[in-house]
Biopython code that builds the backbone (N, CA, C, O; Angstrom):
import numpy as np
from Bio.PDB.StructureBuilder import StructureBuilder

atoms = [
    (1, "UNK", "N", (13.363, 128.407, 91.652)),
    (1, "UNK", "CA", (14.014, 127.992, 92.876)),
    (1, "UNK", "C", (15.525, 128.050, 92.674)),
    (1, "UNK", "O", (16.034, 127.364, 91.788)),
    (2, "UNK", "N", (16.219, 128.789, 93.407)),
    (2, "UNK", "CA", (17.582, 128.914, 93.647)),
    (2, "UNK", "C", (18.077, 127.884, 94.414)),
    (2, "UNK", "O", (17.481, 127.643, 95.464)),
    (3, "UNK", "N", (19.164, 127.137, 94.079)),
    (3, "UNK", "CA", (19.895, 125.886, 94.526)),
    (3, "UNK", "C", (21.244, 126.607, 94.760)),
    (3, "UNK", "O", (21.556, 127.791, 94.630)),
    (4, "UNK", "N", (22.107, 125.260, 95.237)),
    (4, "UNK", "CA", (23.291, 125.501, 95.729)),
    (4, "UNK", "C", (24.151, 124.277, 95.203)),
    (4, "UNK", "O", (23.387, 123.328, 95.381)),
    (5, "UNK", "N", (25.192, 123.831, 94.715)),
    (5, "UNK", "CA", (25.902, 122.596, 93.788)),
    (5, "UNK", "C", (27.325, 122.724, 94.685)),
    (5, "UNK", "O", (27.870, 123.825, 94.760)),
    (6, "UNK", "N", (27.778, 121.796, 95.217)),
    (6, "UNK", "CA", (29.479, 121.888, 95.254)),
    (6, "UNK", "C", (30.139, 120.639, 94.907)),
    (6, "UNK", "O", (30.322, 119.612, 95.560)),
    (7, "UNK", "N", (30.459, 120.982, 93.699)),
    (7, "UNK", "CA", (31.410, 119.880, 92.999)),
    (7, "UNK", "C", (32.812, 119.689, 93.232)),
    (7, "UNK", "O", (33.490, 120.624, 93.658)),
    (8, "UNK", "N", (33.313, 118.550, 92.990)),
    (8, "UNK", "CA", (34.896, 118.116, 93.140)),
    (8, "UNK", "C", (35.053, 117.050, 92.605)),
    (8, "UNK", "O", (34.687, 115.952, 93.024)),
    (9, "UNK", "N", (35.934, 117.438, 91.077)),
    (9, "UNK", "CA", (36.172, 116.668, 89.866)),
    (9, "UNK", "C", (37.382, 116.239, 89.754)),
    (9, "UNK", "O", (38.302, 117.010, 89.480)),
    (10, "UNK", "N", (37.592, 114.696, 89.986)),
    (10, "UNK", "CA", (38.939, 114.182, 89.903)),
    (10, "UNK", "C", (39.056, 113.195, 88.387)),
    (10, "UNK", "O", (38.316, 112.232, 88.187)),
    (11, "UNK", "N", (39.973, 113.591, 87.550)),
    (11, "UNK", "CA", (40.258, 113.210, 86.324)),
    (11, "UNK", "C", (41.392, 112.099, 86.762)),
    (11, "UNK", "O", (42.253, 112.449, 87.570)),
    (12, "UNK", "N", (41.395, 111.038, 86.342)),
    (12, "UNK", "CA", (42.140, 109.976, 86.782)),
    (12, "UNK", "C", (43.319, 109.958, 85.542)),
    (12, "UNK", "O", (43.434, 109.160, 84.613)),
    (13, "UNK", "N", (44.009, 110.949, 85.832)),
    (13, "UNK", "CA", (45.551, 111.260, 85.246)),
    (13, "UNK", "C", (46.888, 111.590, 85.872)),
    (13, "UNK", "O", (47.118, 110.785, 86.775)),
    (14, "UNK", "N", (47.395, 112.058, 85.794)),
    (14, "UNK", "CA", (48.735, 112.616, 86.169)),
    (14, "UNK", "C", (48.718, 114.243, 85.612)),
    (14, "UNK", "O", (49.342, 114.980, 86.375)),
    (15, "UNK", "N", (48.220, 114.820, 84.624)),
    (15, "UNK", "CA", (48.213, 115.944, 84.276)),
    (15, "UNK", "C", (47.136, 115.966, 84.363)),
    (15, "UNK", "O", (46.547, 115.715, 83.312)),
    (16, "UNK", "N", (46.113, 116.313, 85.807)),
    (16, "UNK", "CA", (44.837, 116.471, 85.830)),
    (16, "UNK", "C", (44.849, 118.126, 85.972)),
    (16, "UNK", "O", (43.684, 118.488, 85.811)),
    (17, "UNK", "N", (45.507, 119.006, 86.155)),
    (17, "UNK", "CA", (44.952, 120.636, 86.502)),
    (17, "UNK", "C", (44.094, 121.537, 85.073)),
    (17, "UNK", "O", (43.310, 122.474, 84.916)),
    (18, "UNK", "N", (44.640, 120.815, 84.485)),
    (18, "UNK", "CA", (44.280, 121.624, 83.146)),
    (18, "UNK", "C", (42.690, 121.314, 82.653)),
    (18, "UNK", "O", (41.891, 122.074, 82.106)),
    (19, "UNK", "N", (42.558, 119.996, 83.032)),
    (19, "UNK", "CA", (40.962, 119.341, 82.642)),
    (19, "UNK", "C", (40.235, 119.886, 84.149)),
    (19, "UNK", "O", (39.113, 120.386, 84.077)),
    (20, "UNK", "N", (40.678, 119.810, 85.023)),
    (20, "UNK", "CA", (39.884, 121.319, 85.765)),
    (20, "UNK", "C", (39.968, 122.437, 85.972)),
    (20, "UNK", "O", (39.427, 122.968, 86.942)),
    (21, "UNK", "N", (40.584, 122.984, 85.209)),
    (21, "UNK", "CA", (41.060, 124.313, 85.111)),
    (21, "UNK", "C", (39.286, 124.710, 84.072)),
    (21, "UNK", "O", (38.287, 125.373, 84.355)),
    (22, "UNK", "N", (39.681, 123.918, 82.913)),
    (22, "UNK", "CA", (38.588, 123.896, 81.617)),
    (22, "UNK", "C", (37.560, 123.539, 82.262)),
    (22, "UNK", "O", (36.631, 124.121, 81.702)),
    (23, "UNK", "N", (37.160, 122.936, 83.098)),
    (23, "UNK", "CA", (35.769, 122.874, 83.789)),
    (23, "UNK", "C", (35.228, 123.695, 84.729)),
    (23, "UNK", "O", (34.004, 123.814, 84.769)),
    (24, "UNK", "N", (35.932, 124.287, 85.499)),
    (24, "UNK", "CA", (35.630, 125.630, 86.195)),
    (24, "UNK", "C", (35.637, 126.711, 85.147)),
    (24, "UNK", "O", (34.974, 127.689, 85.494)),
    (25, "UNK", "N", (36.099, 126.793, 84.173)),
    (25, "UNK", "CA", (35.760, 127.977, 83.516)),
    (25, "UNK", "C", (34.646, 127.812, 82.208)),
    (25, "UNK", "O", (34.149, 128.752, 81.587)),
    (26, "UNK", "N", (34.425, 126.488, 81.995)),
    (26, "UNK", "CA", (33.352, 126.705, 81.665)),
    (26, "UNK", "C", (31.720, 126.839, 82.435)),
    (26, "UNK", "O", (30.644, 126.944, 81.846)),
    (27, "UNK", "N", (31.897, 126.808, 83.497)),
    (27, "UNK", "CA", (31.016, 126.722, 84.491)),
    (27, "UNK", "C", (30.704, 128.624, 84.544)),
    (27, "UNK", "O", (29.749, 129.379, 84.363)),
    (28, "UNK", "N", (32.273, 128.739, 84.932)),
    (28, "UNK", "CA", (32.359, 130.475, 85.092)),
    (28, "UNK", "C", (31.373, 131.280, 83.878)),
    (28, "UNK", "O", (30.681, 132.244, 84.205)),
    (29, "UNK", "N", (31.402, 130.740, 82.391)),
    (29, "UNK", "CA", (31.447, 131.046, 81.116)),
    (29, "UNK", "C", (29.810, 131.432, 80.989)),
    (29, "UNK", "O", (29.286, 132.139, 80.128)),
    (30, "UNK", "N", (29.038, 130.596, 82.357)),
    (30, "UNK", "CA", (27.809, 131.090, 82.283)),
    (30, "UNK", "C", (26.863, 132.035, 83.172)),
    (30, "UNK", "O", (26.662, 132.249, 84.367)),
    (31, "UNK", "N", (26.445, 132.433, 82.067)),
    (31, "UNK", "CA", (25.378, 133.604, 82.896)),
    (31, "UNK", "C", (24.674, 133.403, 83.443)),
    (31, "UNK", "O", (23.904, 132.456, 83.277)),
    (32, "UNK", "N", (24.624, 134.521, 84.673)),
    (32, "UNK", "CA", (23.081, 133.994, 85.553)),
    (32, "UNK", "C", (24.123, 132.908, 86.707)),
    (32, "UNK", "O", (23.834, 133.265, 87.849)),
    (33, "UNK", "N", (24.655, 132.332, 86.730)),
    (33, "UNK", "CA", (25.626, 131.487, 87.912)),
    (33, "UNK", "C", (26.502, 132.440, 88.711)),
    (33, "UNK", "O", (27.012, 133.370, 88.087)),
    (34, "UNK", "N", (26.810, 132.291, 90.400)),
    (34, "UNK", "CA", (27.777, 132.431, 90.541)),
    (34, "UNK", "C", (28.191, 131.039, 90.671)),
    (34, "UNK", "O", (27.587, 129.992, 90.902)),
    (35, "UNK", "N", (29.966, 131.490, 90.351)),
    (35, "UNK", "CA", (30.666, 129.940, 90.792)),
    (35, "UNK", "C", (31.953, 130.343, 92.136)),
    (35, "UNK", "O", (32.550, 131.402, 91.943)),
    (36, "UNK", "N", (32.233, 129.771, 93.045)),
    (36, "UNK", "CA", (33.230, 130.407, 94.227)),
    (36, "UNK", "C", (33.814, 128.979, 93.921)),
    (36, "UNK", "O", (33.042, 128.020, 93.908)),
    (37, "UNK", "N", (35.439, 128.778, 93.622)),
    (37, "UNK", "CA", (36.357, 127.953, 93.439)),
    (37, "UNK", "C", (37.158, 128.119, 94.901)),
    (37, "UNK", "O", (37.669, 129.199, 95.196)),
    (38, "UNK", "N", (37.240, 126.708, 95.982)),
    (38, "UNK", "CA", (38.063, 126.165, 96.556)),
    (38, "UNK", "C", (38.770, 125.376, 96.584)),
    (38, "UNK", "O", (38.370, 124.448, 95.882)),
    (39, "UNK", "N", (39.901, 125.135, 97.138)),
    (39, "UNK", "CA", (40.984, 124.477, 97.271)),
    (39, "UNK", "C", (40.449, 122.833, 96.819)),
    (39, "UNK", "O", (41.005, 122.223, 95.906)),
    (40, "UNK", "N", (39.431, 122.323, 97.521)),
    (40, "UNK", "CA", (38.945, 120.848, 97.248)),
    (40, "UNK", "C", (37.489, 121.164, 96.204)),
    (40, "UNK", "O", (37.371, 120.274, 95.361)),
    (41, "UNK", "N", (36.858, 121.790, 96.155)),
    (41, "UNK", "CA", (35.496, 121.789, 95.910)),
    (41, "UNK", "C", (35.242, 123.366, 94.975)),
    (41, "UNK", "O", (35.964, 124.327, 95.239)),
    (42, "UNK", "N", (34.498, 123.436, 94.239)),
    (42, "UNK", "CA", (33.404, 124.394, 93.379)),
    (42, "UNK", "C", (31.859, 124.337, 94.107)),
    (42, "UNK", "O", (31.063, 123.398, 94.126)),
    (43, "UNK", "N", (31.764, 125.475, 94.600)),
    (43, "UNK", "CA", (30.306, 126.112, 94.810)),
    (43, "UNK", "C", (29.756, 126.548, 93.348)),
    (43, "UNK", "O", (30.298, 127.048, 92.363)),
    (44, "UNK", "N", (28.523, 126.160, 93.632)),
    (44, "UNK", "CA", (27.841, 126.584, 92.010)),
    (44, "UNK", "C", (26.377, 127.397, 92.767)),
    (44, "UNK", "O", (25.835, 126.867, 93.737)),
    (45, "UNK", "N", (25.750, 128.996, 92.056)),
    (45, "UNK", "CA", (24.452, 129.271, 93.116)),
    (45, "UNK", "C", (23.761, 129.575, 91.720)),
    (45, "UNK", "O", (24.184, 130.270, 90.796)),
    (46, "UNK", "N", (22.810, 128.999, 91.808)),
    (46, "UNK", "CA", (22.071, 129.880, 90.534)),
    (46, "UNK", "C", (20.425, 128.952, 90.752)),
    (46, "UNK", "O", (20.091, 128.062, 91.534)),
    (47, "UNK", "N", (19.790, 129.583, 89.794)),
    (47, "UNK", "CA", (18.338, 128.886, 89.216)),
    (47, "UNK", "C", (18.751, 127.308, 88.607)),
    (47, "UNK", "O", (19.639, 126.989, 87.816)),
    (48, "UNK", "N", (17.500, 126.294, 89.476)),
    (48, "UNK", "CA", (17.849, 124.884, 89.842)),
    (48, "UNK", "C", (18.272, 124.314, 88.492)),
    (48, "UNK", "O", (19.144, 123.447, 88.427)),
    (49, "UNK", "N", (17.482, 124.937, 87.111)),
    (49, "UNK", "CA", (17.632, 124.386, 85.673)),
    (49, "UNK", "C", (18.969, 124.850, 85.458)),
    (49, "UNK", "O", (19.798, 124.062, 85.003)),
    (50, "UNK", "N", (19.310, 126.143, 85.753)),
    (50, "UNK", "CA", (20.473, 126.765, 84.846)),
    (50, "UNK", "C", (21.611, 125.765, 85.234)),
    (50, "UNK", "O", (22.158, 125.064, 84.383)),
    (51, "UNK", "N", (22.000, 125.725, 86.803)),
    (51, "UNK", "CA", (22.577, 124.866, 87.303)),
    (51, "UNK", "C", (22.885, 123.629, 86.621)),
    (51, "UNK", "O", (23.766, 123.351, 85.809)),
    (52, "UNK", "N", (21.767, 122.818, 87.244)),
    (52, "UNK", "CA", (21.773, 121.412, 86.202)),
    (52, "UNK", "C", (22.504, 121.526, 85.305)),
    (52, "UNK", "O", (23.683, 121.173, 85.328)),
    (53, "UNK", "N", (21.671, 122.265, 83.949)),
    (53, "UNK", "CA", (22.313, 122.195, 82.705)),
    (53, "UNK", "C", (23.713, 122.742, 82.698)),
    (53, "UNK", "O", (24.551, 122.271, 81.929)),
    (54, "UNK", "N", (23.976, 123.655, 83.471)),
    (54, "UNK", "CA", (25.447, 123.760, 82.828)),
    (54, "UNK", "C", (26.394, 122.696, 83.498)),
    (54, "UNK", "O", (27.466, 122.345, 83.004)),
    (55, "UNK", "N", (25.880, 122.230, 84.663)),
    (55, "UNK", "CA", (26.854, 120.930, 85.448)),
    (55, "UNK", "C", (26.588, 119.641, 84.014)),
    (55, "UNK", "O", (27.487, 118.839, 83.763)),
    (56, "UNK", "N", (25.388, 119.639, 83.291)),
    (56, "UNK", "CA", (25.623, 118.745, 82.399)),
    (56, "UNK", "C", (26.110, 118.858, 81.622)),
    (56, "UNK", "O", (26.866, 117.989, 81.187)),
    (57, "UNK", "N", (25.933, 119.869, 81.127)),
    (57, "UNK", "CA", (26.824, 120.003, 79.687)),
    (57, "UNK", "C", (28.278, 120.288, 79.845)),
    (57, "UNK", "O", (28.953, 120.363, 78.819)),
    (58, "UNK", "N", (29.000, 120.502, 81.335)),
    (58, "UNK", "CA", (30.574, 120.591, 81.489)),
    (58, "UNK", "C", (31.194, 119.289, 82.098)),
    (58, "UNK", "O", (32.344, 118.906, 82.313)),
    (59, "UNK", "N", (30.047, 118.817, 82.268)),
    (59, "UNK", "CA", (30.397, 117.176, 82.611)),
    (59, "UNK", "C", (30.540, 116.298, 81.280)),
    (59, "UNK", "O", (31.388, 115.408, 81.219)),
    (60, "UNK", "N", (29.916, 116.506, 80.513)),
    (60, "UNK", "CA", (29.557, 115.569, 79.561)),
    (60, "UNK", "C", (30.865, 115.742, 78.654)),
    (60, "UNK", "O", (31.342, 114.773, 78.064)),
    (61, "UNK", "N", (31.416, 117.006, 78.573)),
    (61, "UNK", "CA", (32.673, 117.578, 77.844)),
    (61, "UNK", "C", (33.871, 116.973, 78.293)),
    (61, "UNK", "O", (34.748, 116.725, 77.465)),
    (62, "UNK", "N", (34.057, 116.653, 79.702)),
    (62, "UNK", "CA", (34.846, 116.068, 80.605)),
    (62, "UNK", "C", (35.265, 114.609, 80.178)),
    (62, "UNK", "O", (36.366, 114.222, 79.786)),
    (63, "UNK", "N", (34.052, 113.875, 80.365)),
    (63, "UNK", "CA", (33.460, 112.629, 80.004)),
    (63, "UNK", "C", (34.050, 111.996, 78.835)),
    (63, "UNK", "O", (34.758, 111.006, 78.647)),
    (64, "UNK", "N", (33.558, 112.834, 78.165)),
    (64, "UNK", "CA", (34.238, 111.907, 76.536)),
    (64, "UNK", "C", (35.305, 112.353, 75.904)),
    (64, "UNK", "O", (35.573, 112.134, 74.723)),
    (65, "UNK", "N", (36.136, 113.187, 76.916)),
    (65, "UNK", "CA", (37.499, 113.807, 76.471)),
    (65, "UNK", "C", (38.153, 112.913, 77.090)),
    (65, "UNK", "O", (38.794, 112.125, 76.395)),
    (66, "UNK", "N", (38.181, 112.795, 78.281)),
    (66, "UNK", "CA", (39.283, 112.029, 79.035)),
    (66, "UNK", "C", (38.581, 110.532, 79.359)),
    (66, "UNK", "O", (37.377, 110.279, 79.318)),
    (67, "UNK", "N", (39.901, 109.430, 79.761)),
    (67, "UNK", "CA", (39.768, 107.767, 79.767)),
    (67, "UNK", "C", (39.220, 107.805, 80.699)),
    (67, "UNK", "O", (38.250, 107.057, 80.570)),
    (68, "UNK", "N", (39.232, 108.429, 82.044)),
    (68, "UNK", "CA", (38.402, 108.420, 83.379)),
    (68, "UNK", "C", (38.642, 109.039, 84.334)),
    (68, "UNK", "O", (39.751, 109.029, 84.867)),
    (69, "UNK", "N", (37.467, 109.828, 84.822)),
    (69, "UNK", "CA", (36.971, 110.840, 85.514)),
    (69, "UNK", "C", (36.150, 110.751, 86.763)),
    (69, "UNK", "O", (35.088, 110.134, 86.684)),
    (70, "UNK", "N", (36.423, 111.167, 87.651)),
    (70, "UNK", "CA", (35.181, 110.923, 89.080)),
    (70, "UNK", "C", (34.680, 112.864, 89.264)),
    (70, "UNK", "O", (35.322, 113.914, 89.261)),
    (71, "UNK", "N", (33.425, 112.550, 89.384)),
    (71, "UNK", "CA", (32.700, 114.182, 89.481)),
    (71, "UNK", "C", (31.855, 112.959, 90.781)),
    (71, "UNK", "O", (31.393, 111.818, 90.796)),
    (72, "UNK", "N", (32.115, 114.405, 91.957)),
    (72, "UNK", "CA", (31.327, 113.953, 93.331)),
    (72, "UNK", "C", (30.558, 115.477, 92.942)),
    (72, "UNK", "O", (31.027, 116.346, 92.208)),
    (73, "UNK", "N", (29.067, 115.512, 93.765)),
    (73, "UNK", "CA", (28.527, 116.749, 93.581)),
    (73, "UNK", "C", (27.524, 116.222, 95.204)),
    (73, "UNK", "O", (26.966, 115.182, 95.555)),
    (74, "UNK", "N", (27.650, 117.089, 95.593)),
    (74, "UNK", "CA", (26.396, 117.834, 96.939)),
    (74, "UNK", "C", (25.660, 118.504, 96.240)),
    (74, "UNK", "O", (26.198, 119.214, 95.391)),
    (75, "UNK", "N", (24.143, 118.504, 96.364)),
    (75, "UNK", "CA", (23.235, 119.847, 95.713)),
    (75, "UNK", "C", (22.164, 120.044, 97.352)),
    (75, "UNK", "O", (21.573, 119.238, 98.070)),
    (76, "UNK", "N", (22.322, 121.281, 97.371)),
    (76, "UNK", "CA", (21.309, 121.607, 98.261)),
    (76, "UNK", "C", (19.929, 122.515, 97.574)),
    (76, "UNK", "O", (20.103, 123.357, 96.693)),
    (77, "UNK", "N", (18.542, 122.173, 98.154)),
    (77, "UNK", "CA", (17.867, 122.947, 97.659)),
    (77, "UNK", "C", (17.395, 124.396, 97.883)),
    (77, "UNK", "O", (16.239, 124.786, 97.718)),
    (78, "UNK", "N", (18.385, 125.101, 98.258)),
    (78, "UNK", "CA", (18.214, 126.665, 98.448)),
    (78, "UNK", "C", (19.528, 127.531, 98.367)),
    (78, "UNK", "O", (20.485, 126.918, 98.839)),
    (79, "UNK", "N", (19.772, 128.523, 97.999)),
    (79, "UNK", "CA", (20.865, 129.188, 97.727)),
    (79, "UNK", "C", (21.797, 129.378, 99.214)),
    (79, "UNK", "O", (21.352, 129.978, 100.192)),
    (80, "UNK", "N", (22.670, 128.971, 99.178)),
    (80, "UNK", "CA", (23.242, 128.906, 100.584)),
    (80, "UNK", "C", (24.414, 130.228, 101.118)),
    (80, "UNK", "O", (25.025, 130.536, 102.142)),
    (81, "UNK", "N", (24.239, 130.761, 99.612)),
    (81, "UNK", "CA", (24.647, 131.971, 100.147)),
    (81, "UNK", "C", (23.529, 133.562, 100.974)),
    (81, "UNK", "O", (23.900, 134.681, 101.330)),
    (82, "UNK", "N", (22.407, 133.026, 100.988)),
    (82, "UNK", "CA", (21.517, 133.847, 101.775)),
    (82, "UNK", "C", (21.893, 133.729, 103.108)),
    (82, "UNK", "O", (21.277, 134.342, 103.980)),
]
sb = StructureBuilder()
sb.init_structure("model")
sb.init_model(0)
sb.init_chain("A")
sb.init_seg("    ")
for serial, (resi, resn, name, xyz) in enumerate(atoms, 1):
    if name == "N":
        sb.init_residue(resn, " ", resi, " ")
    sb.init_atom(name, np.array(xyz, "f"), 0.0, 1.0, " ", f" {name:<3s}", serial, name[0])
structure = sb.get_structure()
């Protein structure tokens, strides 16, 4: 099943571009995803696991790097670019 993710990750800093800069590209970094980067939000389209896991494992990197972080996510269950 193909899903749809749109995330928008606010790092509670003053030099926040760079800790999302590194999270959109590790998102990018995987295969099998597209990712479409907007102004407020990241579209994520891929297979429902691949998804997941890579939103976890670029979250979790986020997480215990920086003092505090807000990740909002929408998931829809079908690819919304059809």
């Amino acid at each position: 099943m193909n899903i749809t993710a749109e995330l928008s990750l606010y790092p509670l800093m003053d030099d926040y571009a760079p800790t999302i800069r590194s999270y959109i590209d590790a998102l990018n970094a995987v295969d099998g995803l597209e990712v479409r980067t907007h102004a407020l939000s990241t579209e994520i389209f891929g297979e429902f696991s691949l998804v997941m896991e890579a939103i976890q494992t670029a979250t979790e990197v986020v997480f215990k790097e920086e003092p505090a972080a807000v990740l909002v996510a929408k998931y829809l269950n079908r690819d919304r670019r059809d």
